[in-house]
DOBAMI-495735 format. One record per residue (C-alpha): residue number from 0; residue in three letters; x, y, z. Coordinates in steps of 0.02 Angstrom, whole numbers, plus 32768, in hexadecimal, padded with zeros to 4 digits. Example, Ala and Ser with C-alpha at 12.3 -4.5 7.8 and 13.67 -1.06 7.14 Angstrom:
<site><k>0</k><r>ALA</r><c1>8267</c1><c2>7F1F</c2><c3>8186</c3></site>
<site><k>1</k><r>SER</r><c1>82AC</c1><c2>7FCB</c2><c3>8165</c3></site>
This chain:
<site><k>0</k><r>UNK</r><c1>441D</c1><c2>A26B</c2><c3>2175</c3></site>
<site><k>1</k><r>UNK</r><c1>44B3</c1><c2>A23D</c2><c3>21DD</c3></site>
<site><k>2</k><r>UNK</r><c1>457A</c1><c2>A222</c2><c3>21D2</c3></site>
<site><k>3</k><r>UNK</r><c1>4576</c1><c2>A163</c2><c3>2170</c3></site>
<site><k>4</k><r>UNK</r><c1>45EE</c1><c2>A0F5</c2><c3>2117</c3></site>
<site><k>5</k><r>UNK</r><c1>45EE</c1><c2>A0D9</c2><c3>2094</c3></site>
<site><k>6</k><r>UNK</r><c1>4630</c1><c2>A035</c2><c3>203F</c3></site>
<site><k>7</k><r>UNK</r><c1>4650</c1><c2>9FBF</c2><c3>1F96</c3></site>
<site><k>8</k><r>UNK</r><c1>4687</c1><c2>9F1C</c2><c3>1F9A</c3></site>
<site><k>9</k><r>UNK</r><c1>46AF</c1><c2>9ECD</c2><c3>1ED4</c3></site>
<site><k>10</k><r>UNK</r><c1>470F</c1><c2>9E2B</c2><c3>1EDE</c3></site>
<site><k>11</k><r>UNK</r><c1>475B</c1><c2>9DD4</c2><c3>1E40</c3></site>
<site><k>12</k><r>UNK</r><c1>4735</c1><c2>9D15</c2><c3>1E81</c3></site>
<site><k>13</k><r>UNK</r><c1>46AC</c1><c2>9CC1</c2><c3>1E0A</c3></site>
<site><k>14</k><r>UNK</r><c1>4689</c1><c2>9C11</c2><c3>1E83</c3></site>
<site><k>15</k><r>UNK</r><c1>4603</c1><c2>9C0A</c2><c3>1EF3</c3></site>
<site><k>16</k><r>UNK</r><c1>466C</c1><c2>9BB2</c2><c3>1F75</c3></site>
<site><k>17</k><r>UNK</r><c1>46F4</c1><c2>9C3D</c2><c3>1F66</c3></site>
<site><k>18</k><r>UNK</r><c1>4673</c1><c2>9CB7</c2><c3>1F9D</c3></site>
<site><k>19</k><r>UNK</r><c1>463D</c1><c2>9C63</c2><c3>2010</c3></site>
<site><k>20</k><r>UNK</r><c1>46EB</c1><c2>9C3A</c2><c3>2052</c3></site>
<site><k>21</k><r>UNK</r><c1>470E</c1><c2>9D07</c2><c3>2056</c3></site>
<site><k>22</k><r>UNK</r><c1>4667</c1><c2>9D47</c2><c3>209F</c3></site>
<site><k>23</k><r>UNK</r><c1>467E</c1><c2>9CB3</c2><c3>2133</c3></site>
<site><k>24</k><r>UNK</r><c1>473A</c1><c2>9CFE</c2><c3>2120</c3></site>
<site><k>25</k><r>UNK</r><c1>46E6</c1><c2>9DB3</c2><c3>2146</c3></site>
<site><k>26</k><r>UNK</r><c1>468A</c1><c2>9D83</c2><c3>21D1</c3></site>
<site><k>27</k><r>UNK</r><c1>4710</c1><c2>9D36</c2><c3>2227</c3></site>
<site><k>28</k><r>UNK</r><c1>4777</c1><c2>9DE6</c2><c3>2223</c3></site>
<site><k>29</k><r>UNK</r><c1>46D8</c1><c2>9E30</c2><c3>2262</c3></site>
<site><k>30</k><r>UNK</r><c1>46D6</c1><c2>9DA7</c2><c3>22F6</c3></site>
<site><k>31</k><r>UNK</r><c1>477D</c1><c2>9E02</c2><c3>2319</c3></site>
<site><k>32</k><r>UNK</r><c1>4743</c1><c2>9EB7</c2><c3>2324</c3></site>
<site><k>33</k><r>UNK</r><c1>46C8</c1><c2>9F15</c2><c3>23B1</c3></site>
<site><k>34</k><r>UNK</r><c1>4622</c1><c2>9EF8</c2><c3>237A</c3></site>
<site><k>35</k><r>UNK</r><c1>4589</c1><c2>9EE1</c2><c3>23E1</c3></site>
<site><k>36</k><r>UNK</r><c1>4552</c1><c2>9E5F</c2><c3>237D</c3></site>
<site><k>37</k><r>UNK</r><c1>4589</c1><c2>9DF4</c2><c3>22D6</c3></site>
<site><k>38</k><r>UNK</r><c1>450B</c1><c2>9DAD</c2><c3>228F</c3></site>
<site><k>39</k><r>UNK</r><c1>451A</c1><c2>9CEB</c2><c3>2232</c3></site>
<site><k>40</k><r>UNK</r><c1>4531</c1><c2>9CE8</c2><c3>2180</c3></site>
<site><k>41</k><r>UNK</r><c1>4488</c1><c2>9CE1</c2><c3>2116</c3></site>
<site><k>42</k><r>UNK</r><c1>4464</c1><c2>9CA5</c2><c3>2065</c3></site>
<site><k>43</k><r>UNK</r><c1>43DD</c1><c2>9CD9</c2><c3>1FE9</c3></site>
<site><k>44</k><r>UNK</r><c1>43C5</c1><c2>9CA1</c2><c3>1F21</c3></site>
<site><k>45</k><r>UNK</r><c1>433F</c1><c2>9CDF</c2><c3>1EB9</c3></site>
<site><k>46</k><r>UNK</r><c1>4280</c1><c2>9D0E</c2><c3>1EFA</c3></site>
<site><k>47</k><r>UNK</r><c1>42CC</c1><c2>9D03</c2><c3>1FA3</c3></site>
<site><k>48</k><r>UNK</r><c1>433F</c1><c2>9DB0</c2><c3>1F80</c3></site>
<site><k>49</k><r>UNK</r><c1>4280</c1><c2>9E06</c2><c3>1F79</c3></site>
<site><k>50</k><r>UNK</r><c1>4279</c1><c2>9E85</c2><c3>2024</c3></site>
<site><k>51</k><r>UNK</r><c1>41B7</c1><c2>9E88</c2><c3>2007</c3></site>
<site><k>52</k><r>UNK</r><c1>4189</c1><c2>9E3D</c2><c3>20A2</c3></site>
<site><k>53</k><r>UNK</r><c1>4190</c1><c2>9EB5</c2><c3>213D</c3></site>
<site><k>54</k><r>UNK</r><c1>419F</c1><c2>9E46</c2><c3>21BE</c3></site>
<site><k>55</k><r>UNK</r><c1>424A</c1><c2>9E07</c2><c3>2173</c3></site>
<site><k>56</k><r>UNK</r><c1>42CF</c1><c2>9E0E</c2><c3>2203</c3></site>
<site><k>57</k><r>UNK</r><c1>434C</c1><c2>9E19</c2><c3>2165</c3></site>
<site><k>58</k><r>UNK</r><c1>42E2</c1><c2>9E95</c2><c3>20FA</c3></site>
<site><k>59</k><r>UNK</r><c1>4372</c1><c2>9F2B</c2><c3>2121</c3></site>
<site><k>60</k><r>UNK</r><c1>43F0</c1><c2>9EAC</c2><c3>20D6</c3></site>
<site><k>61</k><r>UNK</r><c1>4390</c1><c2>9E86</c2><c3>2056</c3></site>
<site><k>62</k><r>UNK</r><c1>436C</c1><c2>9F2F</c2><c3>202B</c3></site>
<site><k>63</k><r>UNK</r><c1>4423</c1><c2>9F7F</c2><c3>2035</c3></site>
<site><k>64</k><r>UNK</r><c1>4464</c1><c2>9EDD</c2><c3>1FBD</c3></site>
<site><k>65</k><r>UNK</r><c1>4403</c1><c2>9F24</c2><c3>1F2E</c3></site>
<site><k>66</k><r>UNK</r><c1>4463</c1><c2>9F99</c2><c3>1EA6</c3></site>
<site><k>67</k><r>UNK</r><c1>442F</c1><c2>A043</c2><c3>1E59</c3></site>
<site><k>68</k><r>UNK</r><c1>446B</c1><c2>A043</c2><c3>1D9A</c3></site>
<site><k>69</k><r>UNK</r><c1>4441</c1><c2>A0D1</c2><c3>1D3D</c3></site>
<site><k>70</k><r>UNK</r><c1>43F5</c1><c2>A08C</c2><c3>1C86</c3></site>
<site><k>71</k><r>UNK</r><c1>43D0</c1><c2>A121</c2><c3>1C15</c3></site>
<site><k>72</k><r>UNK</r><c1>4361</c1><c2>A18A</c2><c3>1C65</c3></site>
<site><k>73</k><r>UNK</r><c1>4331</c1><c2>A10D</c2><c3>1CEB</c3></site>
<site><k>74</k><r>UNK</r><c1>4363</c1><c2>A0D7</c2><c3>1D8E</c3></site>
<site><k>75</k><r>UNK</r><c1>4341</c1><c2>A00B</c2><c3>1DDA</c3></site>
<site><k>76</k><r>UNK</r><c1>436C</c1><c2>9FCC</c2><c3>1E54</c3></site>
<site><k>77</k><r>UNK</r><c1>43A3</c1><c2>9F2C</c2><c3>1E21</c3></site>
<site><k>78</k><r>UNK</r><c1>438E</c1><c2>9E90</c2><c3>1EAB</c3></site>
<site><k>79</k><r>UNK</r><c1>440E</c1><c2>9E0E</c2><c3>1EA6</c3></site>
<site><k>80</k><r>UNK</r><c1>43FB</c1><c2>9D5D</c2><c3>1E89</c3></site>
<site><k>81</k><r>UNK</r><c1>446D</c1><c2>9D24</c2><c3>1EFC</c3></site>
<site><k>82</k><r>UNK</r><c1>449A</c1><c2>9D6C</c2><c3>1F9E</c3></site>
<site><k>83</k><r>UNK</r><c1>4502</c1><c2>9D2E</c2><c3>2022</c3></site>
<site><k>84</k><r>UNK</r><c1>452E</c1><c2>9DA1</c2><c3>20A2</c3></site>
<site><k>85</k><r>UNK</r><c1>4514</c1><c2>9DCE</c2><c3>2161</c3></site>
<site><k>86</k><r>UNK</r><c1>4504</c1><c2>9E52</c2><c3>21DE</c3></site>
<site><k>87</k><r>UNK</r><c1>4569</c1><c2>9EA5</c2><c3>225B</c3></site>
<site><k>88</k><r>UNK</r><c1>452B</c1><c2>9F18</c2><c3>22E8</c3></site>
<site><k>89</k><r>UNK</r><c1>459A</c1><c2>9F9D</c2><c3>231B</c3></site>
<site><k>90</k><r>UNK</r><c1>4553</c1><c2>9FE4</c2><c3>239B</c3></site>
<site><k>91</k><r>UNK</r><c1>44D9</c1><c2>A04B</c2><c3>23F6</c3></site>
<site><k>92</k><r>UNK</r><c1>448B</c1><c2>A0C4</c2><c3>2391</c3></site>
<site><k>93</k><r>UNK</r><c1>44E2</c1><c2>A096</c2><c3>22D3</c3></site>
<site><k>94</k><r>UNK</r><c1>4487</c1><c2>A037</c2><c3>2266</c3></site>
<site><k>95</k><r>UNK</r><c1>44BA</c1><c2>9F97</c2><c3>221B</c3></site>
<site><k>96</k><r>UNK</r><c1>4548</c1><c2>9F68</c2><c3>21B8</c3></site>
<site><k>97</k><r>UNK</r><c1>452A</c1><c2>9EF6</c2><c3>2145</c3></site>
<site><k>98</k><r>UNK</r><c1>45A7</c1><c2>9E92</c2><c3>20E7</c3></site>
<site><k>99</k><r>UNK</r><c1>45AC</c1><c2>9E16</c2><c3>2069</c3></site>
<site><k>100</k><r>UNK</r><c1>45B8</c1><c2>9DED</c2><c3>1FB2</c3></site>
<site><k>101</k><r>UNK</r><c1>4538</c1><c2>9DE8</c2><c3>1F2B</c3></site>
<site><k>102</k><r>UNK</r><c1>451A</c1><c2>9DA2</c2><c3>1E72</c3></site>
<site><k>103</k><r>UNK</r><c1>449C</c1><c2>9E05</c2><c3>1DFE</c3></site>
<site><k>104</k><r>UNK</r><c1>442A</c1><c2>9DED</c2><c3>1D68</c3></site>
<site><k>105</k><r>UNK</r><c1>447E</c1><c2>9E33</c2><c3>1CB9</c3></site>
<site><k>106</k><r>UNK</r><c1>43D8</c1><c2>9E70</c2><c3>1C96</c3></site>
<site><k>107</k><r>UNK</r><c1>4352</c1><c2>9E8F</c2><c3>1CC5</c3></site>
<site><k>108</k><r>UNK</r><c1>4286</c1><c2>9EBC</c2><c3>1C90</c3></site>
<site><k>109</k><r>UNK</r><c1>425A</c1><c2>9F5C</c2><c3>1C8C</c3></site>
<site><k>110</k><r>UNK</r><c1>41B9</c1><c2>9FCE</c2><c3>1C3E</c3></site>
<site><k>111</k><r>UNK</r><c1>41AE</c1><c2>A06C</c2><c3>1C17</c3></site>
<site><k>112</k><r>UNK</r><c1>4113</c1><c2>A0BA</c2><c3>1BB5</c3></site>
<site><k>113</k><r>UNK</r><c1>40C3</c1><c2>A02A</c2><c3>1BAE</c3></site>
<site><k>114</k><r>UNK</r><c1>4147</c1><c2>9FB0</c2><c3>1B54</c3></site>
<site><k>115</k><r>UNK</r><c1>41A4</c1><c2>9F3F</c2><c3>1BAE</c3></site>
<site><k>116</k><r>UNK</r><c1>425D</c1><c2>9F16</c2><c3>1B8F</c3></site>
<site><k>117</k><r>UNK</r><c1>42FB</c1><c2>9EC0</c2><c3>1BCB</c3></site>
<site><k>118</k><r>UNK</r><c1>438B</c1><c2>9F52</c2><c3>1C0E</c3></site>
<site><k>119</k><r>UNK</r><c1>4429</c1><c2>9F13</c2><c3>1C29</c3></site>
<site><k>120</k><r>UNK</r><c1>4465</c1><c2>9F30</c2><c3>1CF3</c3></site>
<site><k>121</k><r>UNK</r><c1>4532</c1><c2>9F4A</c2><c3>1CCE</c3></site>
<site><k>122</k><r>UNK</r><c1>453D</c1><c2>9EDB</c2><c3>1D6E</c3></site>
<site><k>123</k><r>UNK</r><c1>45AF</c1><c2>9E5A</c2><c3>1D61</c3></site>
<site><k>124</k><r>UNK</r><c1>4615</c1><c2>9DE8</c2><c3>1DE2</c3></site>
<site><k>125</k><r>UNK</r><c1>45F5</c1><c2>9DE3</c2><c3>1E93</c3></site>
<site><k>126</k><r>UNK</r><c1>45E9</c1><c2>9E8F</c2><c3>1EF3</c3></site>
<site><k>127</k><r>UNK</r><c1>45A0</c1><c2>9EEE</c2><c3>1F89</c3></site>
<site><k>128</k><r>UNK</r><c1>4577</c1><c2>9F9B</c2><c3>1F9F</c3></site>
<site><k>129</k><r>UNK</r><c1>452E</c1><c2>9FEB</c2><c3>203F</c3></site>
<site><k>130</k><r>UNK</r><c1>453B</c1><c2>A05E</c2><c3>20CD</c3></site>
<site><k>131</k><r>UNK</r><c1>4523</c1><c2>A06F</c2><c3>2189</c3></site>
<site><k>132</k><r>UNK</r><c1>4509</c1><c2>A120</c2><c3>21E1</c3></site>
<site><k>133</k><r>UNK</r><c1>4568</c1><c2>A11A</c2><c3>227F</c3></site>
<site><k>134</k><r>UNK</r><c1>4550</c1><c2>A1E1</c2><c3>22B9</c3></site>
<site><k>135</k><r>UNK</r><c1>44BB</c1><c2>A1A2</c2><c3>2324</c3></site>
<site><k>136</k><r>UNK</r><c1>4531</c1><c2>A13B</c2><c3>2396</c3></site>
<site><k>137</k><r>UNK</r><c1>4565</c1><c2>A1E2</c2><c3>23D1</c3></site>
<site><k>138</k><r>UNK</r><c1>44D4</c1><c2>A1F7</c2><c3>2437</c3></site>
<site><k>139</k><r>UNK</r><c1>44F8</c1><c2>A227</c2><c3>24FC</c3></site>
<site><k>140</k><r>UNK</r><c1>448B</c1><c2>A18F</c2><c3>2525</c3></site>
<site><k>141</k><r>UNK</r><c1>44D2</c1><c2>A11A</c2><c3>24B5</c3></site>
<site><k>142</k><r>UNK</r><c1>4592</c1><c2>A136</c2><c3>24EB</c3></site>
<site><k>143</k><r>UNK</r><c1>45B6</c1><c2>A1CF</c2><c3>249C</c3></site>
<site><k>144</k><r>UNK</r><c1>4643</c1><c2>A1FC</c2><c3>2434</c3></site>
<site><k>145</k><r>UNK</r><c1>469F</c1><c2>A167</c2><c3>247B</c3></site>
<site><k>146</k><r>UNK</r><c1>463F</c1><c2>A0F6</c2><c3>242B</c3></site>
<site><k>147</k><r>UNK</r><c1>461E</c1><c2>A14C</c2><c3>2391</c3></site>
<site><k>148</k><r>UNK</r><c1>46D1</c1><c2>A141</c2><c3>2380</c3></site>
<site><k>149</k><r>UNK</r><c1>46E1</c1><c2>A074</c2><c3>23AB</c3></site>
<site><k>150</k><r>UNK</r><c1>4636</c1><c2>A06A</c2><c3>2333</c3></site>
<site><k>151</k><r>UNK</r><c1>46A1</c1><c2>A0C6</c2><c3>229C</c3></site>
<site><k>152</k><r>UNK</r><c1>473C</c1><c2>A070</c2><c3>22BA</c3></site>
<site><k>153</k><r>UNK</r><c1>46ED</c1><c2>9FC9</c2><c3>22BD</c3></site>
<site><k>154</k><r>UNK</r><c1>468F</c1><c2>9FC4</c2><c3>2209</c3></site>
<site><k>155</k><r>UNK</r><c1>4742</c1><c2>A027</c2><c3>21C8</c3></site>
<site><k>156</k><r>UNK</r><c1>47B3</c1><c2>9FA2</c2><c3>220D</c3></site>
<site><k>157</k><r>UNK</r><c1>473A</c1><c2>9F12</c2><c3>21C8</c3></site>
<site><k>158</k><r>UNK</r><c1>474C</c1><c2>9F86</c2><c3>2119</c3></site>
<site><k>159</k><r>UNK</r><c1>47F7</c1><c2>9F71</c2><c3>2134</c3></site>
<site><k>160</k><r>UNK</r><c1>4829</c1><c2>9EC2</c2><c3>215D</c3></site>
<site><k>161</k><r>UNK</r><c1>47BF</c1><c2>9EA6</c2><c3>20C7</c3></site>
<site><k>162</k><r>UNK</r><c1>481F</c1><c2>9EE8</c2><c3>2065</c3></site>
<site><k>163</k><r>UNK</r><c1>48C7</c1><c2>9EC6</c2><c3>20AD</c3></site>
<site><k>164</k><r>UNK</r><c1>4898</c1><c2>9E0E</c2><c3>20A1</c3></site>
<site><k>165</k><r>UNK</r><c1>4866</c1><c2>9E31</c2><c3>1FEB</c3></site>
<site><k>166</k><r>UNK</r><c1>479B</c1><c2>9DE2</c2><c3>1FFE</c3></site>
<site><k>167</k><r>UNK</r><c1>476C</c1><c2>9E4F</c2><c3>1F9F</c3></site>
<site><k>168</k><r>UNK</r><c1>4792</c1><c2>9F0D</c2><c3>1F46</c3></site>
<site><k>169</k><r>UNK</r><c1>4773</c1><c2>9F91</c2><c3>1FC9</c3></site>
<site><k>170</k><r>UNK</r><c1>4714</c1><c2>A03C</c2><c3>1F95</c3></site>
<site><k>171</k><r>UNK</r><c1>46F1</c1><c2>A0AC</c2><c3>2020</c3></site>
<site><k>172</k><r>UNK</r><c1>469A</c1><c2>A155</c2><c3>2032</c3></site>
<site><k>173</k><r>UNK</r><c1>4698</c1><c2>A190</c2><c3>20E0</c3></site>
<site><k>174</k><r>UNK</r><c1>4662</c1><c2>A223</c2><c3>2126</c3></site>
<site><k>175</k><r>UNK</r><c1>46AD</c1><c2>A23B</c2><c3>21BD</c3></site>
<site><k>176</k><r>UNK</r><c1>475C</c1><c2>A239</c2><c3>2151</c3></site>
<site><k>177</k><r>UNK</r><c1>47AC</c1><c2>A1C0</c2><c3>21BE</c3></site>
<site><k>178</k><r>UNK</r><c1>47D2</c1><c2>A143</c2><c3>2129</c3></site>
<site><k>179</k><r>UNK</r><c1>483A</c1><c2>A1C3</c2><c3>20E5</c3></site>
<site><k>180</k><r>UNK</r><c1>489B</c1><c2>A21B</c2><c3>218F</c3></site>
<site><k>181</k><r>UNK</r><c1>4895</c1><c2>A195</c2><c3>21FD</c3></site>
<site><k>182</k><r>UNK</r><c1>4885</c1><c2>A1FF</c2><c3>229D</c3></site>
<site><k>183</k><r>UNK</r><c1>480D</c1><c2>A1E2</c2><c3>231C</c3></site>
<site><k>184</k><r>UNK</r><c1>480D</c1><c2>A289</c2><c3>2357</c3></site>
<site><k>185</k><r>UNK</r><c1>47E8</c1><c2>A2E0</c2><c3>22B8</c3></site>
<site><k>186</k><r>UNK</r><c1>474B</c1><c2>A265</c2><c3>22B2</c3></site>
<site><k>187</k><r>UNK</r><c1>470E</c1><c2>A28A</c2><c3>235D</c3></site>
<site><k>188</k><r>UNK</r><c1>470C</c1><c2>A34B</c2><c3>232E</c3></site>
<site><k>189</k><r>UNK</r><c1>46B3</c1><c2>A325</c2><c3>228A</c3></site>
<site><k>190</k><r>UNK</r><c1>4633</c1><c2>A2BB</c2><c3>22E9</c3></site>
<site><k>191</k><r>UNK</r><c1>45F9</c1><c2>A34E</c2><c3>234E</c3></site>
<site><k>192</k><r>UNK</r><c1>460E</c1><c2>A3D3</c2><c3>22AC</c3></site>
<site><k>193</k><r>UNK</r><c1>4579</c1><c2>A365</c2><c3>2278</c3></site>
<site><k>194</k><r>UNK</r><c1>452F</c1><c2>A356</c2><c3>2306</c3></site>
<site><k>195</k><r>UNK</r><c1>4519</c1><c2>A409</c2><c3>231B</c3></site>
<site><k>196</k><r>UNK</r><c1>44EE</c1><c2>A414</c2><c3>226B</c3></site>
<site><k>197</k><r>UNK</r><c1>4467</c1><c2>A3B9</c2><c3>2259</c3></site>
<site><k>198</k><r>UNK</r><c1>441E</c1><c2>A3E6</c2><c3>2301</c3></site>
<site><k>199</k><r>UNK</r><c1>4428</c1><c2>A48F</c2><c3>22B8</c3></site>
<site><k>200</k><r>UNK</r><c1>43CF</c1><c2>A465</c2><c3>2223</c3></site>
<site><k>201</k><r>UNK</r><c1>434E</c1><c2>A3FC</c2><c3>227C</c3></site>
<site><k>202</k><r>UNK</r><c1>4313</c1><c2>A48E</c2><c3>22DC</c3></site>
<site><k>203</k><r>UNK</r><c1>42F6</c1><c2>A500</c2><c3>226C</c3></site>
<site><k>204</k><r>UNK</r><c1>427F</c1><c2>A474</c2><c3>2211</c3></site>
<site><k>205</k><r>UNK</r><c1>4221</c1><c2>A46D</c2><c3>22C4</c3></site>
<site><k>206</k><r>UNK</r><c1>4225</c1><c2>A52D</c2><c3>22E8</c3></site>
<site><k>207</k><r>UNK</r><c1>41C6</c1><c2>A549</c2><c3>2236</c3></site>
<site><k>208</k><r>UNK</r><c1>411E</c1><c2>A51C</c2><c3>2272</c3></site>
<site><k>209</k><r>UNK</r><c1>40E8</c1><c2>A4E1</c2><c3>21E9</c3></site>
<site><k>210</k><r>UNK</r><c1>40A8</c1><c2>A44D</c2><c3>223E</c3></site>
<site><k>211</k><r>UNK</r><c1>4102</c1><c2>A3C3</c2><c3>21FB</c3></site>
<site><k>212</k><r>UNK</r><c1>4150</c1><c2>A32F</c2><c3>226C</c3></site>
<site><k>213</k><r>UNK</r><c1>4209</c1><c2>A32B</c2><c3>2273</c3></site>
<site><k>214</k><r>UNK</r><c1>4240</c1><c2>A28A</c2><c3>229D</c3></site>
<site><k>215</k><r>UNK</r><c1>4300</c1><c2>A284</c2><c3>22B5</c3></site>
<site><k>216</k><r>UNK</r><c1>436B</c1><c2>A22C</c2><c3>232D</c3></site>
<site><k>217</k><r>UNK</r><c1>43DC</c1><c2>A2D6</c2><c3>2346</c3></site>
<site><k>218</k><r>UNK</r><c1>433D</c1><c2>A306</c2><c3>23B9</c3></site>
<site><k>219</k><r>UNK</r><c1>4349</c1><c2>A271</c2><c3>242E</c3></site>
<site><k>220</k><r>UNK</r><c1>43E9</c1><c2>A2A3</c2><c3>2477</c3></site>
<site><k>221</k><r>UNK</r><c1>43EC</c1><c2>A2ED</c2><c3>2522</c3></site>
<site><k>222</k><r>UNK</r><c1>4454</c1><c2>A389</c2><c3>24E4</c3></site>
<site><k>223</k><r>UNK</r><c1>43EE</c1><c2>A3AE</c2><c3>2437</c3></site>
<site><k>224</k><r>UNK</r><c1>43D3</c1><c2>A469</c2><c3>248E</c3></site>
<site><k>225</k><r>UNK</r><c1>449A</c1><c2>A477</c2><c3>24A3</c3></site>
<site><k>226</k><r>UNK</r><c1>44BA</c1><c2>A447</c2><c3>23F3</c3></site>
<site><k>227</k><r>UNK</r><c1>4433</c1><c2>A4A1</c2><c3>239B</c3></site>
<site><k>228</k><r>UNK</r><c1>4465</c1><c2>A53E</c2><c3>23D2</c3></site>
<site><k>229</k><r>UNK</r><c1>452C</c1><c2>A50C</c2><c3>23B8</c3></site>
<site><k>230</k><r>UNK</r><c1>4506</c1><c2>A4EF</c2><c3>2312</c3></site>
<site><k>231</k><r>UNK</r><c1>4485</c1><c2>A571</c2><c3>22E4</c3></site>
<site><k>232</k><r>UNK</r><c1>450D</c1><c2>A5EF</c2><c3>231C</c3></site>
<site><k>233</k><r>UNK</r><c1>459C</c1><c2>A58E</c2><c3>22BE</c3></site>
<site><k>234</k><r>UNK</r><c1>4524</c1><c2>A585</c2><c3>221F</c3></site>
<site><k>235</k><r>UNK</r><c1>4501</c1><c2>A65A</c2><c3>223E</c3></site>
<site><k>236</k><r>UNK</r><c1>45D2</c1><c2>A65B</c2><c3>2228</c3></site>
């Protein structure tokens, strides 16, 4: 639970080489932005897609370059085959942004009651879908709204010179709105609507009793109290 974006990348380039040649492209722009860190470009085929092993230093990679397809009245989550792709970190408190390109099976095996059968996965070309929650970067003790702000701006630019450069088609859903309105300003406010909202939220979890653990990062900053009680009140209006 947090403010993320989120992002699709589809490009229309068949060659291996080409996408390799974009996603080194990508990482280059990246270079170019604010991160804390860019990570160097990784590349899996087959078996070595699987996320199965916990000790993986790439297993979140791994795990956000799978696809959800919808196949009748299921849902798989379909691995790729080939995966080439690496990871950006924008800074304290977001999560990862991960960006690359990936090639999947046309089917796959599947059972259900019993019988097994071959399901079609729709997935075809090279693509990338993901997302990174930035609201966390918020945090007093991570930089606070400040670097929220250079955290968002930094995997929206990347989204951008993406596409500007035409790597790849650019699909983005983000929830602080700046993709659409382009104002900083708007997106600081929204930042702390959520802040307040789900510090709100979170405390009425912990105020049940009912003994469960709430674990939520909301809680580790140093003015939870302050925006609790901001948002409880704004969530009574």
């Amino acid at each position: 639970m947090g403010l993320t974006i989120h992002y699709k990348l589809t490009s229309d380039r068949t060659k291996v080489e080409e996408i390799r040649s974009a996603v080194q492209e990508m990482r280059q722009l990246a270079l170019r932005l604010p991160f804390q860190e860019v990570g160097e470009i990784l590349e899996f085929k087959d078996d070595e897609c699987q996320y199965n092993d916990r000790e993986d230093e790439h297993r979140w990679l791994k795990i956000q370059a799978g696809q959800y397809v919808t196949l009748g009245d299921r849902h798989l989550h379909v691995l790729p085959v080939h995966l080439i792709a690496f990871t950006t970190v924008p800074g304290d408190g977001s999560e990862p942004a991960n960006i690359g390109l990936c090639r999947y099976p046309e089917s796959v095996q599947s059972e259900s009651n019993g019988k097994r059968q071959r399901l079609r996965t729709g997935l075809h070309g090279w693509s990338w879908g993901s997302f990174c929650k930035t609201q966390y970067a918020s945090s007093p003790q991570c930089g606070g709204t400040a670097n929220f702000i250079r955290c968002h701006l930094a995997v929206i630019h990347l989204l951008d010179a993406i596409q500007k450069r035409q790597l790849a088609k650019v699909e983005v859903s983000d929830e602080g709105d700046y993709w659409e309105h382009r104002d900083a300003r708007k997106l600081a406010e929204t930042v702390g609507e959520w802040n307040q909202m789900i510090a709100a939220v979170v405390g009425q979890f912990k105020d049940a009793g009912d003994g469960m653990s709430i674990e939520a990062p909301i809680t580790e900053f140093p003015n939870f109290e302050h925006l609790e009680a901001t948002g409880r009140d704004n969530l009574g209006k």
